[in-house]
KENUKE-985546 format. One record per residue: residue in one letter; y, x, z of N, C-alpha, C, O in turn. Coordinates in steps of 0.001 Angstrom, whole numbers, plus 500000, padded with zeros to 6 digits. Layout:
BEGIN
AYXZYXZYXZYXZ;...
***
This chain:
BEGIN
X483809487279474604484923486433474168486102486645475106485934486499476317;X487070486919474697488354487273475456489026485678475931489113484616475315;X489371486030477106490162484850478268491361484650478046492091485549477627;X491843483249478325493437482971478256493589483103479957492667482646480633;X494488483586480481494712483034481990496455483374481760497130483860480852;X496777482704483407498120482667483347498316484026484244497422484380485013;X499469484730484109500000485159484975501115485715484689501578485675483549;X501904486519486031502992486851486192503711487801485277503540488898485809;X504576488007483954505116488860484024506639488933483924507423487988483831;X507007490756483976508035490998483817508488491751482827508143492894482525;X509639490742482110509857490984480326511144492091480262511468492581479180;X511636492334481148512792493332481109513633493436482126514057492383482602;X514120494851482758514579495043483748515519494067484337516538493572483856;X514865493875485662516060493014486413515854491529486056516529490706486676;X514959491095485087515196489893484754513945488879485901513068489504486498;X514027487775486006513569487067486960511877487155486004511557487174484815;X511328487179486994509145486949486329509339486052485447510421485466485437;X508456485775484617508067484223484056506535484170484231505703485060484404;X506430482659484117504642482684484325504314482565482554505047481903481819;X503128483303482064502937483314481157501052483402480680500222483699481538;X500612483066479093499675483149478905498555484649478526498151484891477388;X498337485201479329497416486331479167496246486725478467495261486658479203;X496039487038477533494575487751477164493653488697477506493776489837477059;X492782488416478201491994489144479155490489489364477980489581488639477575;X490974490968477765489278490981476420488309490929477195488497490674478385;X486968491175476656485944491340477363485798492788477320486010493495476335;X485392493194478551485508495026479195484507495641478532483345495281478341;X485200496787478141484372497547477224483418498545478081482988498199479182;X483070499995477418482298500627478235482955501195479731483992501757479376;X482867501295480954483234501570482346484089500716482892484710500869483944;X484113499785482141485333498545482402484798496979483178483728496543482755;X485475496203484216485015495412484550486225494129484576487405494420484383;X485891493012484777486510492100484541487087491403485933486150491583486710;X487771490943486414487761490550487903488464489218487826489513488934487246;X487694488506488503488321486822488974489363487171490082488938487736491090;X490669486887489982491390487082491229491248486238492162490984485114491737;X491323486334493343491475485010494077492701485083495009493326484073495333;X493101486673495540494622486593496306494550488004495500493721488791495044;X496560487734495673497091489053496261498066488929496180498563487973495584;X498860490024496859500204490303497520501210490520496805501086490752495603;X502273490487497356503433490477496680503829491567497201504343491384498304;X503795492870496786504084494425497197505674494859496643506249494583495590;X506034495531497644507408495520496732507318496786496021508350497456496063;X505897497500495089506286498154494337506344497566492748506788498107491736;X505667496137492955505248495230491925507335494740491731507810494441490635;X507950494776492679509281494606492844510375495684491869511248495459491031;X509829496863492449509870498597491703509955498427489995510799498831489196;X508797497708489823508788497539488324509110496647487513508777496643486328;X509913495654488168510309494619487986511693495225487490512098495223486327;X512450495836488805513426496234488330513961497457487542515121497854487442;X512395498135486810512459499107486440512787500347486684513399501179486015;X512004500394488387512367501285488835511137502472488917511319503418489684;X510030502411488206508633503073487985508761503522486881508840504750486905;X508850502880485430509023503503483983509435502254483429509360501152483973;X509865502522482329510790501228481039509373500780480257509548500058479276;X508049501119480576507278500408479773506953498868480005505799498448480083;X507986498138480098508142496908479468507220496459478505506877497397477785;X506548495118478133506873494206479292505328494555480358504168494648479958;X505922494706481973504672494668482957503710493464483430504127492397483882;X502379493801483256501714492711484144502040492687485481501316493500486056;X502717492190486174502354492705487825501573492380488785500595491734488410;X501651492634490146500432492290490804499209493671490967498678494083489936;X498920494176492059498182495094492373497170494697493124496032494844492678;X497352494169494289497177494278495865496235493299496033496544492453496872;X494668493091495226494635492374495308492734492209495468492124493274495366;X492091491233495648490662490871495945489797489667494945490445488872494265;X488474489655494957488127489208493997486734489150493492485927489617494296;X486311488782492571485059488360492462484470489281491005484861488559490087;X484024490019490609483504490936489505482902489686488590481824489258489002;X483463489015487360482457488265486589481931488819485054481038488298484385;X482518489693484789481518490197484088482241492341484101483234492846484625;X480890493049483100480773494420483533480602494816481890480011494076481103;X481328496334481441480876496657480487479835497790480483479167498080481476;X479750498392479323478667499234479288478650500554479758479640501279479666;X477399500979480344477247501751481829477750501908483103477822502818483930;X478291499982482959478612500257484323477443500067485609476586499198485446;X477426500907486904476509500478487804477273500814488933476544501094489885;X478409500885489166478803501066490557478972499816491154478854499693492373;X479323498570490183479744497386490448478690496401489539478144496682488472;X478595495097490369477730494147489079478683493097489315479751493243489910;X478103491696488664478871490466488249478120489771490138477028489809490705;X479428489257490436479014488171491492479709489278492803479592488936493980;X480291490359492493480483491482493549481928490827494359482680490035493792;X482106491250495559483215491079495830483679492049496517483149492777497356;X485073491986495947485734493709495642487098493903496029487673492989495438;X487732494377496500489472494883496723489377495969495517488592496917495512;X490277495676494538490973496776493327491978497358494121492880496867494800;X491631498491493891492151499751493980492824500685492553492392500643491401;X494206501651493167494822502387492143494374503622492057494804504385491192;X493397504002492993492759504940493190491048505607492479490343506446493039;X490833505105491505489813505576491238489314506852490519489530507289489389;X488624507271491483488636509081491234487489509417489919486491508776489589;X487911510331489498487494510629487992486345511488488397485281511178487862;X486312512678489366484755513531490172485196514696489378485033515720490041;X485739514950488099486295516532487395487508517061487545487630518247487237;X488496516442487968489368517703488215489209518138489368488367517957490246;X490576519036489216490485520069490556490505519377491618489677519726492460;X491297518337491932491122518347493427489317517404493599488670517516494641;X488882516690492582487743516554492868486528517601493143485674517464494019;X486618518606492275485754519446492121485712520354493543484666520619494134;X486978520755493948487186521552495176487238520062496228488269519891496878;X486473519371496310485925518540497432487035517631498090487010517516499315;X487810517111497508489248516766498043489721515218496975490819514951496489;X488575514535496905488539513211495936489787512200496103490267511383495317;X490177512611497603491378511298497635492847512031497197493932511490497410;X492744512919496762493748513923495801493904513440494365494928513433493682;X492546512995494016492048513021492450493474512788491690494314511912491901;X493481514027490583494567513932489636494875513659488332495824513991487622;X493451512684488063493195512032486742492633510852487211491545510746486645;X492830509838488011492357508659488138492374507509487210493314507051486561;X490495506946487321490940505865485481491778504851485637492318504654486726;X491936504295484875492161503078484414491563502469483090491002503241482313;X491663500951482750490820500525481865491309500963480546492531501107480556;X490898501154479709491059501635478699491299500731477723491863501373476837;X491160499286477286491963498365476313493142497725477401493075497506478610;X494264497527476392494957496675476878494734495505477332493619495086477024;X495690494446478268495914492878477949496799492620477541497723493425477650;X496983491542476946498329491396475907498826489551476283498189488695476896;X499972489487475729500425488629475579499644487713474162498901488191473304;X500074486418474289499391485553473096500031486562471622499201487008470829;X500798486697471511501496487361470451500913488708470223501391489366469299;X499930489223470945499470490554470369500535491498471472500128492606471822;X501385491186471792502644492587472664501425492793473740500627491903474032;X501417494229474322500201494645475000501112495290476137501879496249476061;X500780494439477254501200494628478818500761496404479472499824497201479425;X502186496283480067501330497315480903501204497146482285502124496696482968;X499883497553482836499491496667484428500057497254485229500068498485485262;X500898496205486392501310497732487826500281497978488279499279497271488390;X500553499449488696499303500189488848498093500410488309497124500811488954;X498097500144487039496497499730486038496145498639486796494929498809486886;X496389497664487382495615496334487635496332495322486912495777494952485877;X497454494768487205497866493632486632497180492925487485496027492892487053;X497262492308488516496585491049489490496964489579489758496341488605490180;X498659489872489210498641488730489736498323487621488328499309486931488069;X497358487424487605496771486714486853495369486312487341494645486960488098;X495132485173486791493872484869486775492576485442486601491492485070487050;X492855486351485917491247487220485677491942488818485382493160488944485251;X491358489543485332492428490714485066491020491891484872489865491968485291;X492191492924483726490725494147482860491368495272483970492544495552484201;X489874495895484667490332497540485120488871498192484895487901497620484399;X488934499443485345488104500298485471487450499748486549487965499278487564;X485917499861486180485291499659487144485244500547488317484648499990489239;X485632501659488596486013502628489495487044501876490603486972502034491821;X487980501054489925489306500336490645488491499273491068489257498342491316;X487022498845491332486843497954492407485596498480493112484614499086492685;X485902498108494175485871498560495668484769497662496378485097496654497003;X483840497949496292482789496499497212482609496450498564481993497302499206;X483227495295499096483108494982500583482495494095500607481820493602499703;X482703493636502054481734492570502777482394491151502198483607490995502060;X481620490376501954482114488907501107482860488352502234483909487790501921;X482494488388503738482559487424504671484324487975504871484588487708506043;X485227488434504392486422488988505087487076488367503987486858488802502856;X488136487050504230489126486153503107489758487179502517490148488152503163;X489929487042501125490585487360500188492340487606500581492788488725500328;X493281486570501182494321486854501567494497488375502284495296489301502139;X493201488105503219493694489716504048493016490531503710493140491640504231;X492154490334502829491218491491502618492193492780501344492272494008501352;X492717491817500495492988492253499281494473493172499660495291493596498843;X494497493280500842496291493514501060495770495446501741496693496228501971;X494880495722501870493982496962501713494323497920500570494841499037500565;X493830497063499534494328497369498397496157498338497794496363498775496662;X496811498376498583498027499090498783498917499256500162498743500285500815;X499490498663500439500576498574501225500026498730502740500598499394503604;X498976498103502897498578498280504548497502499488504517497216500138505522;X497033499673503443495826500790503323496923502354503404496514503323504043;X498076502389502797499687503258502771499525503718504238499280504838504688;X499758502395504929500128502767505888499159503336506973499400504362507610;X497770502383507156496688502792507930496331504576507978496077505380508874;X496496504643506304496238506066506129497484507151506517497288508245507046;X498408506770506252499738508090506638499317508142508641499430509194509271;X498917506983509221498372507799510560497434508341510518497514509549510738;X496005507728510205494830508138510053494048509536509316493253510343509797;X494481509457508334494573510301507340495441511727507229495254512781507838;X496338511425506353497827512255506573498128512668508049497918513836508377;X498525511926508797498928512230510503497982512774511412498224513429512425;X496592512349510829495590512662511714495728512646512715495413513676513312;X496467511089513793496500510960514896495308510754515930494339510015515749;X495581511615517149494440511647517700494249510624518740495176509815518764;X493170510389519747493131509748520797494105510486521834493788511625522176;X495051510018522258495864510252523313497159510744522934497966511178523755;X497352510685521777498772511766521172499347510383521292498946509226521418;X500757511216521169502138509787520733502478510135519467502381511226518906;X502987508833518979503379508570517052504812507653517553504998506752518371;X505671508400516606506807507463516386506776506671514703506282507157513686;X507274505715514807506976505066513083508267504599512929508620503761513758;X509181504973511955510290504487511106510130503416510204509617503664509113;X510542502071510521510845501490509358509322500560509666508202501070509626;X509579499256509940508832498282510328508179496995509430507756495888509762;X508324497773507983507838496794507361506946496436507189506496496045508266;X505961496211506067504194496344505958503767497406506299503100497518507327;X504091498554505411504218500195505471503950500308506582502775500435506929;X505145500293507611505145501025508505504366500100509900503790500824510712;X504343498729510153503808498234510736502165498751510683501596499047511734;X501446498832509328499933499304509076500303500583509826499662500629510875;X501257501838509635501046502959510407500674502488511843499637502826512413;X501618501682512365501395501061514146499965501169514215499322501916514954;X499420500133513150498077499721513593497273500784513495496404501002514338;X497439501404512661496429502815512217496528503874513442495607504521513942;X497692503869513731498143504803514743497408504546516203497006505482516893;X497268502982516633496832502235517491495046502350517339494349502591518324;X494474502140515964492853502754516051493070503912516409492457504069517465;X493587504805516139493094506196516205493112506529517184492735507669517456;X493560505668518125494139506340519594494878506395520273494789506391521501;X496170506485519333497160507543520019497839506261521033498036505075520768;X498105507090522346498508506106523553500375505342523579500940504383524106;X500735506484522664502503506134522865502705506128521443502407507018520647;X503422504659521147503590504546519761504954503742519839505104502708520490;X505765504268519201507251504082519350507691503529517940507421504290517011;X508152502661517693508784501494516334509911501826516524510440502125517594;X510399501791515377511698502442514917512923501529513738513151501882512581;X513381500650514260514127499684513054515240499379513246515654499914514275;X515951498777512768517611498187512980517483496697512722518471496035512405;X515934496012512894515856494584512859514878494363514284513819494934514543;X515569493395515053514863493288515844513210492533515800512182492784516429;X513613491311514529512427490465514165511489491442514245510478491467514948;X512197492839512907510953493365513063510187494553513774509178495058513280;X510810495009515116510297495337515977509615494389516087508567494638515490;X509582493283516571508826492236517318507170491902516529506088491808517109;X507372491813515489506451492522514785505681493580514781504487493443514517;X506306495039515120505407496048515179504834496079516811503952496819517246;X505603495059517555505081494982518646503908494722518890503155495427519562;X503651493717518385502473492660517917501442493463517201500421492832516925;X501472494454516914500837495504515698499875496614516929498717497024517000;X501090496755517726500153497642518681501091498366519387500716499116520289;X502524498220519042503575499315519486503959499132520598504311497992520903;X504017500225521596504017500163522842505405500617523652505626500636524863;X506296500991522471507771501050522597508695500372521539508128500105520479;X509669500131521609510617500060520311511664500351520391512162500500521507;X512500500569519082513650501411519338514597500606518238514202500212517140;X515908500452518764516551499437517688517814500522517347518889500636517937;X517084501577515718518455502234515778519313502357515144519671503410514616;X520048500843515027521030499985514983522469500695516053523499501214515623;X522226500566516939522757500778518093522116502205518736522831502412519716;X521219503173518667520544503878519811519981504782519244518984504617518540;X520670506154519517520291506996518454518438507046518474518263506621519616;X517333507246518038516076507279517562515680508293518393514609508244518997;X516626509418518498516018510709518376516194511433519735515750512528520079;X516931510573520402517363510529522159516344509701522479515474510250523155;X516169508607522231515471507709522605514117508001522775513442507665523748;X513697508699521711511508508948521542511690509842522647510968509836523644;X512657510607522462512545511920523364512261511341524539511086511458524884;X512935510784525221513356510440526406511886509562526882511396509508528010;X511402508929525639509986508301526281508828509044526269507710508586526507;X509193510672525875507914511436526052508177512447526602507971513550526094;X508689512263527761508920513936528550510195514643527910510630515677528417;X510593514260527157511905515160526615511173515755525378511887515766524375;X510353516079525268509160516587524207509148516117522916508787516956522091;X509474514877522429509404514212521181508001513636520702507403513561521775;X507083513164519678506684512281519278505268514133518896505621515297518706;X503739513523518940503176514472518210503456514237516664503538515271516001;X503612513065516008503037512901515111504596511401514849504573510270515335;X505747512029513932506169511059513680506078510387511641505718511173510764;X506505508783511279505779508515510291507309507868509810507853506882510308;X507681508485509009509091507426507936508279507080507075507465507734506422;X508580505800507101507771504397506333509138503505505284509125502410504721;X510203504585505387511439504223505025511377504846503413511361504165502388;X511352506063503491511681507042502288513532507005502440513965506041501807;X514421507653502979515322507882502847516051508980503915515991509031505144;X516739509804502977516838511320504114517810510844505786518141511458506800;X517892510042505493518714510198507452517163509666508267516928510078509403;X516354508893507675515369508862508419514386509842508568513585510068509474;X514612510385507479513608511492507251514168512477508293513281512903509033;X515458512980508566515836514011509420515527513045510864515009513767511716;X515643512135511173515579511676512448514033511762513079513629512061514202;X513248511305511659511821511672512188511285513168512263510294513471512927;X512144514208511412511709515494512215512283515758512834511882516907513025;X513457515562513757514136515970514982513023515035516113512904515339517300;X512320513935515485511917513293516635510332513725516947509567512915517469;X509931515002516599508907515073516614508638516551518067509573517323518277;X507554516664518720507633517795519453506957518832518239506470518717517115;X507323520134519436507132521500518739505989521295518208505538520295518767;X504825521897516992503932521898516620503080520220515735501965519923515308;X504542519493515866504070518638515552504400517826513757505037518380512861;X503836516622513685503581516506512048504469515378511368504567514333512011;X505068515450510263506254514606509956505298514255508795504559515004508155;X505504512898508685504262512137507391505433511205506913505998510282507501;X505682511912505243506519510996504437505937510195504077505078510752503393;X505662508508504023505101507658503607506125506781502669505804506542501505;X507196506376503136507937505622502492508929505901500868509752506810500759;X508682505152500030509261506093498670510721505848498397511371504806498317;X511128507457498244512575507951498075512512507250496934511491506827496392;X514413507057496332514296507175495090514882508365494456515749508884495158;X514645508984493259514517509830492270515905510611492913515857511840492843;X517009510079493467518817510743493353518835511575494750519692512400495065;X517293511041495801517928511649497151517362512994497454516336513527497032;X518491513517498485517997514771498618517790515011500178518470514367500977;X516928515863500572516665516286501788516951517902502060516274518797501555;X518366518164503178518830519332503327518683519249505059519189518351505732;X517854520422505624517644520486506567517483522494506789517035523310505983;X518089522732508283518188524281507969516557525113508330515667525018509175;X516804525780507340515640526490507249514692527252508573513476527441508613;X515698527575509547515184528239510482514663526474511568513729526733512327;X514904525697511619514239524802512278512977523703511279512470522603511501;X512874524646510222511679523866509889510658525248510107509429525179510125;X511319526293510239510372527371510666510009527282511873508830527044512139;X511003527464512899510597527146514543509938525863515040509082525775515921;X510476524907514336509583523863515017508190523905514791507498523088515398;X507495524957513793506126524928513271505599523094512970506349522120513034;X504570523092512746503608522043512715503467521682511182503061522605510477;X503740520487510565503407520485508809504464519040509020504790518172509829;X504743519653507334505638518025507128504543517657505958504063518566505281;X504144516199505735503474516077504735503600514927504376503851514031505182;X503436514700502955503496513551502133502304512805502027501243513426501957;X502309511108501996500966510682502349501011510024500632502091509516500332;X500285510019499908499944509246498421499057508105498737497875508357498504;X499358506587499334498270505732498971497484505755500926496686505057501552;X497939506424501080497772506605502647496449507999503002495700508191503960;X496714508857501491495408509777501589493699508857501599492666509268502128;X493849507866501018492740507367501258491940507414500217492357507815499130;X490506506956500427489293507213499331488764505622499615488066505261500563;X489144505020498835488902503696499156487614503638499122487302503135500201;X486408503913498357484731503699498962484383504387500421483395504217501136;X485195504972500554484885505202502447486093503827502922485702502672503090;X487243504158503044488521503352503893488350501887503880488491501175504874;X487985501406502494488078500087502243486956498852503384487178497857504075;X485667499745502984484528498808504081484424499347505302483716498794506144;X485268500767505649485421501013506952486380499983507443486000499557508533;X487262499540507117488055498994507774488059497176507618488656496464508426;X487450496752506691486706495708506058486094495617507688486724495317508702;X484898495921507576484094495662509318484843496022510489484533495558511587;X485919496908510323486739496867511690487132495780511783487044495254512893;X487739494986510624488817493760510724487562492749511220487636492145512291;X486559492650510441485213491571510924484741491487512350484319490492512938;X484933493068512929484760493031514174485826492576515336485809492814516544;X486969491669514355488394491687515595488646492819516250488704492803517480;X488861494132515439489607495449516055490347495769515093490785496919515044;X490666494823514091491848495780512888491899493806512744491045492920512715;X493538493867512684494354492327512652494895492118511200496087491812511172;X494254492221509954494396492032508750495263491176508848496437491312508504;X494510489722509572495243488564509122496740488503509618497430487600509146;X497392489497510653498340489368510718499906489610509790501007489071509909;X499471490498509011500174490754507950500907489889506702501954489995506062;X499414488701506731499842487637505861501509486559506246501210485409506570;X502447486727506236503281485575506308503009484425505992503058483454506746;X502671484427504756502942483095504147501703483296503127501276484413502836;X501191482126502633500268482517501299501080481644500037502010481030500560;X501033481434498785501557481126498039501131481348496291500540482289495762;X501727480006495647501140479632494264501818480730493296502843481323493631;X500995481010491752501757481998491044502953481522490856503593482558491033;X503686480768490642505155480491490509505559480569491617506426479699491703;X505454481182492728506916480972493786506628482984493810506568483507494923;X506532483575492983506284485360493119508069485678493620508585486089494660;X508652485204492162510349485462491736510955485138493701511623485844494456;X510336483819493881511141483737495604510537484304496774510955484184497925;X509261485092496294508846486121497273509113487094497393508854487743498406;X509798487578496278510364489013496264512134488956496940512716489872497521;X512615487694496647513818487390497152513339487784498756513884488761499269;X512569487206499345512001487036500523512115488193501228512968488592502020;X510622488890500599510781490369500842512268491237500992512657491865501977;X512870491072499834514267491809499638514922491728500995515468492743501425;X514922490650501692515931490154502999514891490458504182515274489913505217;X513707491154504337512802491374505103512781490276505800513246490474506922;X512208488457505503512029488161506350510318487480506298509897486479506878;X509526488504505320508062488074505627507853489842505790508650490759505588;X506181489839506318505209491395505855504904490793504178505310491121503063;X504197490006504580503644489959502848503268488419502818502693487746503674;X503780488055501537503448486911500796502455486896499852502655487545498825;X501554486370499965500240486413499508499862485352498622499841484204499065;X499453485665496999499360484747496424497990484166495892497466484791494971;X497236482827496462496407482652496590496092481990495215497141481541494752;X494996481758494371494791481299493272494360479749494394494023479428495533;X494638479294493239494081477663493067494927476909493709494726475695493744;X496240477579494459497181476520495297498368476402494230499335475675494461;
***
């Protein structure tokens, strides 16, 4: 029997959310059903709001999020009813190429659920990211949930699920920062704050924050960053230098997506070392840099998707880091909050003055 629940959508570009009534079917074959209990207010759920992902209007939104499996369709066994899970945009299909050639967190056919949810009227939503979360119950592929440890709250657990998992991974992953290297990180938001922290497990001893807000240095301070740089005032690229021998950064991370940061983080990097695009350009910008210094400087520039991660490894790896008080989930949360205040969380966000607003069911 298909569900009424409420949740968030967005009916046409630019226009403010409304809270509305949802139809949640019952999940067909590989499909599972999920009780929400948090999630985040991501600003790519923002992206599609303002129609900045595709015009398929009208969107469910809501990704980022954690939860309880209550019911499963047919053949499913990766997941059962009573599970508790972080949904993921990532669920790897095991046949294409990058699965087949051993490289799953590539995967270039990842599912999603296969019936719609719709509005009372029959109009059939499309989910950000194939989830649609921020509703009450919500249809994905059972592939898109993720089973962790029950004992880790939903607020911080579910924020894994995109934006801090982005970032954990563009060090971890993508950057492959080591024990003892230095990381510079551009751009101090969720994004780039999770790089701090990621950067901070992995090792690396000199980790340099990079913003034109001081709040939120103060923030990535708190994250693990063991320098900061306000470059507001101070050029970035004098500055890293100057805190690593004149040498520059092994491993620097734009968490920005925009080309003056992007050139500042490969000028700020030493010889042989790795530039990790994490932050998303939009569609108009361009990156012109001369050819003979992306040759001489050697090392790799690389793009991180999702933070390179494979969420059935990343998710409960880092699930028990956070359980063990060595990964600070809960710090990320700002604020938690009811489905109607989304529209003034994104205002929020817009003016950077939370990481993430987190929307908890039942408040």
């Amino acid at each position: 029997m298909a569900h009424e629940v409420r949740g968030v959508v967005a009916r046409g570009k630019g226009a403010p959310v409304t809270i509305e009534t949802i139809v949640v079917p019952d999940p067909g074959p590989g499909e599972a059903v999920v009780d929400v209990q948090a999630c985040g207010v991501c600003h790519t759920d923002l992206h599609y709001r303002e129609g900045g992902i595709n015009d398929e209007f009208p969107f469910l939104l809501g990704h980022e999020a954690a939860g309880v499996v209550s019911a499963v369709g047919e053949g499913v066994t990766d997941v059962a009813v009573g599970d508790y899970v972080i949904l993921n945009w990532r669920a790897v299909c095991g046949q294409c190429r990058a699965c087949l050639k051993g490289e799953p967190q590539y995967c270039f056919d990842t599912h999603n659920a296969a019936q719609r949810m719709t509005l009372l009227d029959g109009t059939e939503l499309s989910p950000a990211l194939g989830i649609g979360a921020f509703a009450e119950k919500t249809l994905v592929h059972s592939g898109q949930c993720t089973k962790v440890d029950p004992a880790a709250p939903p607020a911080a657990a579910g924020l894994l699920g995109c934006g801090v998992m982005a970032g954990v991974g563009a060090a971890m992953n993508t950057g492959a920062v080591k024990r003892g290297e230095s990381v510079a990180v551009f751009g101090c938001g969720g994004v780039g704050d999770a790089a701090v922290a990621g950067a901070r497990l992995a090792g690396a001893t000199t980790i340099i924050a990079v913003d034109i807000d001081d709040r939120k240095l103060e923030w990535a301070r708190n994250m693990g960053a063991t320098h900061t740089v306000n470059s507001a005032g101070t050029d970035p690229v004098e500055a890293i230098r100057a805190l690593t021998g004149g040498f520059g950064v092994d491993v620097a991370i734009d968490a920005v997506g925009h080309p003056k940061v992007f050139e500042q983080a490969f000028y700020s990097r030493d010889l042989a070392g790795r530039v990790v695009l994490v932050g998303v350009p939009t569609p108009d910008m361009q990156i012109t840099l001369p050819a003979i210094e992306i040759f001489g400087r050697g090392g790799a520039i690389k793009s991180s998707w999702y933070g390179d991660c494979l969420p059935s490894r990343d998710f409960p790896m880092l699930i028990d880091l956070y359980l063990q008080g060595r990964f600070d989930l809960d710090a990320f949360v700002s604020e938690t909050i009811g489905l109607g205040d989304v529209e003034a969380a994104f205002e929020k966000m817009h003016k950077g003055e939370v990481l993430r607003s987190v929307v908890v069911f039942g408040t």
